[in-house]
C-alpha positions as CSV (number, residue, x, y, z in Angstrom):
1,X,49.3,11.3,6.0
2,X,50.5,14.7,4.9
3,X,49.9,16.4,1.2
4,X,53.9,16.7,0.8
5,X,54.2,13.0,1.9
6,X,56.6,11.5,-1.3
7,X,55.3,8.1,0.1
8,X,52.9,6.5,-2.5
9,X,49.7,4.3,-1.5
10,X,49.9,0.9,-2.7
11,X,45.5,0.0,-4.7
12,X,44.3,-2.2,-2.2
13,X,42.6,-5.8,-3.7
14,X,39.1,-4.3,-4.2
15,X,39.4,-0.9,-4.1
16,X,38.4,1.3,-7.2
17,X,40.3,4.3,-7.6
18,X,38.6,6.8,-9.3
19,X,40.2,10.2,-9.6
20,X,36.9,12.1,-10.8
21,X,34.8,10.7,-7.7
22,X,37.7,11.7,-5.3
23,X,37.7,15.5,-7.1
24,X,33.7,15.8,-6.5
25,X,34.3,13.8,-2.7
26,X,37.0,16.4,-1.9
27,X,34.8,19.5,-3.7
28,X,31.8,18.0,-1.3
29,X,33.4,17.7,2.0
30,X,34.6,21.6,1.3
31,X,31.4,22.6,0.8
32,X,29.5,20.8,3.8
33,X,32.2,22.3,6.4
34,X,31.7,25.8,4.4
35,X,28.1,25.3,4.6
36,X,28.6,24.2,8.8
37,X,30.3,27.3,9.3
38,X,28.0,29.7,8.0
39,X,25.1,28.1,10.0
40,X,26.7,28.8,13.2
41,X,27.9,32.1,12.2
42,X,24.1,32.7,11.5
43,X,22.9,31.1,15.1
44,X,26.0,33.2,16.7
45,X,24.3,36.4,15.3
46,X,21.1,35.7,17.0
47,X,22.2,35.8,20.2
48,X,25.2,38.3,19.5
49,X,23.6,41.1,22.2
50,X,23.7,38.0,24.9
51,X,26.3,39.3,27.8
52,X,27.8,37.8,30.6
53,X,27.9,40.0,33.8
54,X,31.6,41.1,33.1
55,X,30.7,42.1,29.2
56,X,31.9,38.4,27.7
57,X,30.0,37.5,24.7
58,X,27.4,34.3,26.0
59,X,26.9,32.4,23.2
60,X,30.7,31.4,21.9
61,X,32.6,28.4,19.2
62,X,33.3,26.0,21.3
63,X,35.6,23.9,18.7
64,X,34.3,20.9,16.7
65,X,33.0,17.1,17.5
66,X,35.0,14.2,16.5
67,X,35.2,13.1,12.7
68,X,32.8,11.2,11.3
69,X,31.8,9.5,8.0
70,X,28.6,10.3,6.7
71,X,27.4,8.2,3.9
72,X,26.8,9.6,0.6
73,X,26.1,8.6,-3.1
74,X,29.5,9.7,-3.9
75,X,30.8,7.7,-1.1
76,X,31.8,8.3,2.4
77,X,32.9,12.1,3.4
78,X,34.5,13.2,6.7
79,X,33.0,15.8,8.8
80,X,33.5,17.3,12.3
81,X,30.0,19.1,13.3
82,X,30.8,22.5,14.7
83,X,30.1,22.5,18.9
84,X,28.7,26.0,20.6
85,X,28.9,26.6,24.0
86,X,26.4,28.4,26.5
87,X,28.9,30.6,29.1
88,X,26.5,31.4,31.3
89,X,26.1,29.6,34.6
90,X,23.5,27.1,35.1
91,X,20.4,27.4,37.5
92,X,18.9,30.1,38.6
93,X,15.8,29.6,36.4
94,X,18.3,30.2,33.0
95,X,17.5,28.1,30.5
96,X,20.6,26.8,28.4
97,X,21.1,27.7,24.5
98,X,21.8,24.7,22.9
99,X,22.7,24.6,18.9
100,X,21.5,21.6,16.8
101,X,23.0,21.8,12.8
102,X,19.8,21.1,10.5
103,X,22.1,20.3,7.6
104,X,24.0,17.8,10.0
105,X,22.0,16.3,12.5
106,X,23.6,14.9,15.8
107,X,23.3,11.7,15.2
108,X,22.9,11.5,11.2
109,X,25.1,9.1,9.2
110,X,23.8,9.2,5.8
111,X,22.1,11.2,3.5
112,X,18.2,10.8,2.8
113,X,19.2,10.8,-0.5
114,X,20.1,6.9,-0.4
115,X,16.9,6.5,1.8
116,X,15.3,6.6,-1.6
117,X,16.5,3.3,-3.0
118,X,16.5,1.4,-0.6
119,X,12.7,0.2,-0.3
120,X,13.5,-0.9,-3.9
121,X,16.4,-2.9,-3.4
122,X,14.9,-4.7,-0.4
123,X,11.7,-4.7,-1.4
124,X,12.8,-6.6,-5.2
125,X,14.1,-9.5,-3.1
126,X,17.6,-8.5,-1.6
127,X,17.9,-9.4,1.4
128,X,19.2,-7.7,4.6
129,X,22.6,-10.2,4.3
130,X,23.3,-9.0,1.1
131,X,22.9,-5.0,1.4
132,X,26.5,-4.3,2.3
133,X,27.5,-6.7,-0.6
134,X,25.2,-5.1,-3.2
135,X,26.4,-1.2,-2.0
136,X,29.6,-1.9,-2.7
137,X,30.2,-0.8,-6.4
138,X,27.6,2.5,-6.1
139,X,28.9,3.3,-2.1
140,X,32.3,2.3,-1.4
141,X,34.0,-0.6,0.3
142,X,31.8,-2.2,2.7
143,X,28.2,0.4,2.3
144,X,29.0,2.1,6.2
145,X,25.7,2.8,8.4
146,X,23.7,0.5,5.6
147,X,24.1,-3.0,8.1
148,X,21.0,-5.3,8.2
149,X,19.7,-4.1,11.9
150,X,19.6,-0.5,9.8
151,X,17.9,-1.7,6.8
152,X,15.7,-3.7,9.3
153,X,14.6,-0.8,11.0
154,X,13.9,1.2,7.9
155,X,11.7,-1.5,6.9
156,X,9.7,-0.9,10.0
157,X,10.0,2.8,9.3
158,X,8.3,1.8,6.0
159,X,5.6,-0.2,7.2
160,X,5.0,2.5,9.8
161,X,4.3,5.3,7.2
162,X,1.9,3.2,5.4
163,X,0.2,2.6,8.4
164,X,-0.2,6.2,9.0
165,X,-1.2,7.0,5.4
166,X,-3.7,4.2,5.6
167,X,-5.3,6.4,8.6
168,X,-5.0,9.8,7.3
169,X,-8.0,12.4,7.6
170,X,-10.0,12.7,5.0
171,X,-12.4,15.3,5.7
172,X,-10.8,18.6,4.2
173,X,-10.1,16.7,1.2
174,X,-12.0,16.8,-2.0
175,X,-11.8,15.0,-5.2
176,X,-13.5,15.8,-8.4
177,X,-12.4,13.3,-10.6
178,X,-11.1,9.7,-9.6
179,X,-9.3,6.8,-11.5
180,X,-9.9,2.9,-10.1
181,X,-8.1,-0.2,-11.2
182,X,-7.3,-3.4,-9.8
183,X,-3.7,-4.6,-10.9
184,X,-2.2,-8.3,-10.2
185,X,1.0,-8.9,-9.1
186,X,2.5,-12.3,-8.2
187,X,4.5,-12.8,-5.2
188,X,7.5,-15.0,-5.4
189,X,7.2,-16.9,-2.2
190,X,2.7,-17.0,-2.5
191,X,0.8,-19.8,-4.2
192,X,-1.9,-16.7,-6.3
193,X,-1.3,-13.8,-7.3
194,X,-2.5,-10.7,-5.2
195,X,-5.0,-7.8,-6.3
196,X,-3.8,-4.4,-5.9
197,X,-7.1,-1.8,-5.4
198,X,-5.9,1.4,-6.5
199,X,-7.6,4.8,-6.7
200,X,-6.0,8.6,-7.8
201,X,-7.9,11.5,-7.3
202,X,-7.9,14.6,-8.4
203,X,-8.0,17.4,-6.2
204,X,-9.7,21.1,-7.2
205,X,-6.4,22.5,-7.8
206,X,-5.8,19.8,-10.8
207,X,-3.2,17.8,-8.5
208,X,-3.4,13.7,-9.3
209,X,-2.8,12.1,-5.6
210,X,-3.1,8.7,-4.4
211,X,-6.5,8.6,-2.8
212,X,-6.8,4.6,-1.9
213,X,-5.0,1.6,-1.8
214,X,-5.9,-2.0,-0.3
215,X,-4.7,-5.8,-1.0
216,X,-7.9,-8.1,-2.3
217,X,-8.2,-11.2,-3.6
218,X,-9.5,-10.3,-6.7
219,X,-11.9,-7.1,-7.9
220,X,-15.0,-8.3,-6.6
221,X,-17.6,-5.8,-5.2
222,X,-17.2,-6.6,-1.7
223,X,-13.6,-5.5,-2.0
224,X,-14.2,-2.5,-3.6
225,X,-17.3,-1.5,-1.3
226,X,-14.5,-2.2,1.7
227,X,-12.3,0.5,0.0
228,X,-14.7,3.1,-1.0
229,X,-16.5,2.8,3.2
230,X,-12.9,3.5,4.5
231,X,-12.8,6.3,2.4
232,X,-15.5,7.8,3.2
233,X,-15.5,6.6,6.8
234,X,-12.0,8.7,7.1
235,X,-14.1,12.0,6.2
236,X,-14.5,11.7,2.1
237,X,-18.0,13.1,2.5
238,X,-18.3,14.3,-1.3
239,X,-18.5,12.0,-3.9
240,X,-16.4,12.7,-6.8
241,X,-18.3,14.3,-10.4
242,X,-16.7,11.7,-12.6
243,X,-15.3,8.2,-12.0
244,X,-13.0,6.5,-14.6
245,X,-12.4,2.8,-14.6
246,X,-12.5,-0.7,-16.7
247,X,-15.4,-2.6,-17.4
248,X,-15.2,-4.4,-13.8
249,X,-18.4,-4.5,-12.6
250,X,-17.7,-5.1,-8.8
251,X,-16.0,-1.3,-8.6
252,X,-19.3,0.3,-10.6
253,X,-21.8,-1.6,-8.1
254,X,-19.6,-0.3,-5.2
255,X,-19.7,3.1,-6.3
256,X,-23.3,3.3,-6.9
257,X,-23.8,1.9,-3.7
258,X,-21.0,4.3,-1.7
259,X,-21.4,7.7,-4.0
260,X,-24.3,7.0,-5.8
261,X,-24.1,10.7,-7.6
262,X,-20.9,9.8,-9.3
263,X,-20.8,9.4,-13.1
264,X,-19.5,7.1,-14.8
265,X,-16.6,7.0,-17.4
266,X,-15.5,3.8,-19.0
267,X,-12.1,3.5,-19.8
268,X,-11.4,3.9,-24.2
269,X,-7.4,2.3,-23.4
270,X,-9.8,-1.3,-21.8
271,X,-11.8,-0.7,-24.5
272,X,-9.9,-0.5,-27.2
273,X,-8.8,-3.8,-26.3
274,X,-11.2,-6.2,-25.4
275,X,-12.8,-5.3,-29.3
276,X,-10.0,-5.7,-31.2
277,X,-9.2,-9.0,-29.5
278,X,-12.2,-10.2,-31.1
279,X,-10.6,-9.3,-34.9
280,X,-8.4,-11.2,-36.7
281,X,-4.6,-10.4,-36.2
282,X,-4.4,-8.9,-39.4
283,X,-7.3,-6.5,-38.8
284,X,-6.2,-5.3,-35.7
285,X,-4.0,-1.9,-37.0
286,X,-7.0,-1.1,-39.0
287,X,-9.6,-1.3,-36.0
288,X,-7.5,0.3,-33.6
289,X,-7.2,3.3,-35.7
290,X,-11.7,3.2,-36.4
291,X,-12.0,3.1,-32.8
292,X,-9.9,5.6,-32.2
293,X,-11.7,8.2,-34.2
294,X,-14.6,7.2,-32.0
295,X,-13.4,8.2,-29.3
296,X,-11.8,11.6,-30.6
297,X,-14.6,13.0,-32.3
298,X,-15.2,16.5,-31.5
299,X,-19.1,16.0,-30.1
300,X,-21.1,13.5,-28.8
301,X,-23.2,13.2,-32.1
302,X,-20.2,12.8,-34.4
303,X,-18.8,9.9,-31.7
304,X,-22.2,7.5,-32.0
305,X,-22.3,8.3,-35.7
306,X,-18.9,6.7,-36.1
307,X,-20.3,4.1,-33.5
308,X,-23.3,3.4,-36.4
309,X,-20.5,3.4,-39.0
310,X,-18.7,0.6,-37.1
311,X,-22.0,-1.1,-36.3
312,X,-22.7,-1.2,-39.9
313,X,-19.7,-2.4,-41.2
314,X,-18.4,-5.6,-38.8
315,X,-22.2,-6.4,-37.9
316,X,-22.9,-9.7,-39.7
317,X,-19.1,-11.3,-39.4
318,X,-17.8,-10.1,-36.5
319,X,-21.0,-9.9,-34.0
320,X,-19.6,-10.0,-30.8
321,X,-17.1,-7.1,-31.2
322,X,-20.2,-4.8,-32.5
323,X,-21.5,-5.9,-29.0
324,X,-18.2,-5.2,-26.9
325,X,-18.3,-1.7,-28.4
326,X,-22.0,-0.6,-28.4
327,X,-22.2,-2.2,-24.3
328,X,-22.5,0.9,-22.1
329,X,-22.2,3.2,-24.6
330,X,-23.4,6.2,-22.2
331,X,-20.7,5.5,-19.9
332,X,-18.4,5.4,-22.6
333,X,-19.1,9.1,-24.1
334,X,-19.8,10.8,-20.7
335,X,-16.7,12.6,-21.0
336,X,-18.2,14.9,-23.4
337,X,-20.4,16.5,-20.9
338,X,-17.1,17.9,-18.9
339,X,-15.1,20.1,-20.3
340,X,-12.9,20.1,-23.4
341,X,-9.8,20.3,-21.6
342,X,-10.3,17.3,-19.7
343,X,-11.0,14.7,-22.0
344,X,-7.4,14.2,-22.4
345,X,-7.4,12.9,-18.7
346,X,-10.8,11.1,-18.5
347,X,-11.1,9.2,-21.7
348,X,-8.5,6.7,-20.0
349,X,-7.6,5.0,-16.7
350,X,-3.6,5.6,-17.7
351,X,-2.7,7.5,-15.0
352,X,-2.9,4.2,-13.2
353,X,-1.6,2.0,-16.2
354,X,1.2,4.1,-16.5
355,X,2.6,3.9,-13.0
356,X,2.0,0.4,-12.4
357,X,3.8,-0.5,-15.9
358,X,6.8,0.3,-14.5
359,X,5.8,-1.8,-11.4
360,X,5.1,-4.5,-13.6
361,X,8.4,-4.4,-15.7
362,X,10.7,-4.2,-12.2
363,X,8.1,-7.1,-10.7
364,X,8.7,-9.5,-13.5
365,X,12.9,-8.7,-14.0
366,X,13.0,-10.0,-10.3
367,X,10.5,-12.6,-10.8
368,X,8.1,-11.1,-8.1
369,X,8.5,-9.6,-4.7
370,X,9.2,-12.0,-2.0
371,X,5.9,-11.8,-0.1
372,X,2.5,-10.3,0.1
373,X,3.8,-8.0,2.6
374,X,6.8,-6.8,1.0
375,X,5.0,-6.5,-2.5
376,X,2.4,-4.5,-1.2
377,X,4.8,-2.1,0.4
378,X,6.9,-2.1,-3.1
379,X,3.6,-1.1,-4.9
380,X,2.7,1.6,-2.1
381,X,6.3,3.0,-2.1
382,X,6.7,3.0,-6.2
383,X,3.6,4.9,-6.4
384,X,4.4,7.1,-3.8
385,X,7.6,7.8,-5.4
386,X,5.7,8.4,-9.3
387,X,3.5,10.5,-7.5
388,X,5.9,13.5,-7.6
389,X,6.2,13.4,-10.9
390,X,2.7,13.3,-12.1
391,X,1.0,15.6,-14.3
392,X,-1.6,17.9,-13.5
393,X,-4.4,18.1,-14.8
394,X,-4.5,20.7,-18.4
395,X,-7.3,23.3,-17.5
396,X,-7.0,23.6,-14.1
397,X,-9.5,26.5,-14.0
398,X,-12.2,24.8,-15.3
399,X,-12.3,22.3,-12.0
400,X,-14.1,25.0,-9.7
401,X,-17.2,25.7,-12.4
402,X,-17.5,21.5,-12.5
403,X,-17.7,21.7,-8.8
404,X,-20.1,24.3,-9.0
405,X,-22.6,22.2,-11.3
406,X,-22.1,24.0,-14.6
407,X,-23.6,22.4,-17.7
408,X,-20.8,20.8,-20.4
409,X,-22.3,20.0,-23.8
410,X,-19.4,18.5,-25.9
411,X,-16.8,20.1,-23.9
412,X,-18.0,23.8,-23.7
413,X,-20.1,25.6,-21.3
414,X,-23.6,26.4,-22.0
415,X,-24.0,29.9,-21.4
416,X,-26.9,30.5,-18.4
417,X,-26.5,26.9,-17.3
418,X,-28.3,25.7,-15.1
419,X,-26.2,23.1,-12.2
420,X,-26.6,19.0,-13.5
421,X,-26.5,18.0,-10.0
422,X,-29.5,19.7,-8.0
423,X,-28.5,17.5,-5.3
């Protein structure tokens, strides 16, 4: 239909008219044949001083491909991909110059923009059926490109890149600290609840990165000893310095069994807790905030004092939190022998709680995944996705003198140290 047309289009049942979308849609589909152009103008230039015999330019336009509708968050835009055309005759050992659009591929009919939420919707229980149904509203009239063989095959695509990730070379890799906690999730269509192993490192440059991953039963010792051999079976040769984690006792045997020189730091958020869960509701506020100075105090000395304190005072009534808090008190306070900078980052397994909160929220809004397999790939591809988004850790430049062995005492470095780890 022409721009001058006086005819007026009829809203067709269904169809939502929306005047700002069509602006941006019209402002996009500008741009992307704008953006078209210049790239062949640029792959013209490079081969600008190739002749023909008779002086004709080789390497010409050779019009456009047939419209197409590529599929975009803003809805579907139309496009013709620019064609080039190699003059010169074929044979005599000439290889052809072919032209192939990295901004439109040949055979692309979406953006990988909407590859992002897709492993979500499928993977919170929509099912292939219903894809083109729940597009609609945020895509257009019937989702294009989005059928269920696609979303079927980027299911695959999925699994596939776990797979690989699963397999990944480890041995130029290095991690000085690392973060371990089991999380359950409940699938919808499974009679328990599955136990999701998960490990972040951090890497000498300060960068958090998911370092393992695996689907157990529960957080026994021989599941985490299974994690921690594949790691280091994959080429994780140095054990980390420091490694933060709850008071599971299957992931501390493992370790000392699979890095034996790694420390241990026990989680303050776990903690925190499991003794105030032994107060009376009433008490709680007051508690939190005691053990919270605890674990804030600016030396080591200052932090078992305030232990003492606490000792002291809830003793003879409330014996059993006194004993939650005074159990492993080394591990708890081994933070202060790294430096100040850190502590921040290692008093606490959050890094993991944090991510998997939101997994948690989105798990129990659609009352589970619908299957082991699909909620271990939800987990995988959330984390994956927060990953990108984590923060690194404060102090970076500290990392290389804790790799090097240099001696923390509440947070500073002792001047002439000697290494902590002779080994």
């Amino acid at each position: 239909m022409k721009d001058d047309s006086t005819i007026t289009a009829l809203k067709q049942p269904g169809l939502i008219i929306d005047p700002l979308t069509e602006i941006a849609r019209d402002g996009a589909r500008r741009m992307l044949a704008l953006a078209l152009r210049s790239e062949v103008d640029e792959f013209l230039a490079l081969y600008s001083e190739e002749r023909l015999e008779d002086g004709r330019s080789r390497v010409v336009r050779h019009g456009h491909g047939p419209d197409r509708a590529i599929q975009t968050g803003i809805g579907p835009i139309e496009v013709a991909r620019p064609k080039v055309r190699d003059r010169a005759p074929a044979g005599a050992g000439r290889e052809r110059i072919r032209f192939s659009s990295a901004i439109l591929p040949k055979w692309a009919r979406r953006t990988r923009s909407l590859d992002a939420p897709l492993p979500v919707l499928y993977l919170r229980g929509v099912s292939m059926g219903d894809f083109p149904e729940a597009l609609t509203a945020l895509l257009g009239k019937d989702a294009p490109n989005l059928s269920p063989g696609v979303i079927a095959r980027l299911t695959a695509g999925w699994q596939g890149e776990y797979d690989r990730w699963q397999r990944r070379d480890l041995s130029a890799r290095r991690y000085v600290y690392i973060w371990a906690d089991g999380v359950y999730l409940q699938a919808r269509m499974e009679p328990v609840a599955e136990c999701m192993l998960v490990i972040i490192g951090a890497t000498p440059e300060g960068k958090k990165e998911l370092l393992g991953f695996q689907v157990g039963i529960r957080e026994s010792a021989q599941n985490w000893r299974e994690l921690l051999v594949d790691l280091k079976a994959r080429g994780l040769g140095i054990a980390p310095e420091l490694a933060v984690g709850d008071g599971a006792l299957g992931f501390w045997k493992a370790l000392d069994e699979v890095f034996p020189g790694t420390r241990h730091q026990r989680c303050w958020f776990h903690k925190i807790g499991n003794v105030v869960n032994k107060f009376p509701k009433p008490m709680i506020p007051a508690v939190t905030a005691e053990l919270r100075d605890i674990h804030h105090a600016e030396t080591r000395a200052a932090a078992r004092d305030a232990m003492t304190v606490f000792a002291e005072k809830y003793a003879a009534k409330y014996p059993a939190a006194v004993k939650c808090l005074q159990k492993d008190a080394d591990a708890m306070l081994a933070f202060f022998d790294f430096p100040a900078e850190h502590w921040e980052h290692l008093r606490t397994s959050n890094p993991i709680e944090s991510v998997f909160a939101t997994v948690r929220h989105r798990t129990v809004r659609t009352k589970g995944a619908l299957s082991q397999k699909t909620a271990r790939l939800m987990v995988f591809t959330l984390v994956q996705a927060a990953s990108k988004t984590w923060r690194r850790l404060q102090g970076a430049n500290q990392l290389p003198r804790v790799i090097e062995g240099v001696i923390f005492t509440n947070g500073v470095a002792t001047p002439d140290a000697t290494t902590q780890n002779a080994a």
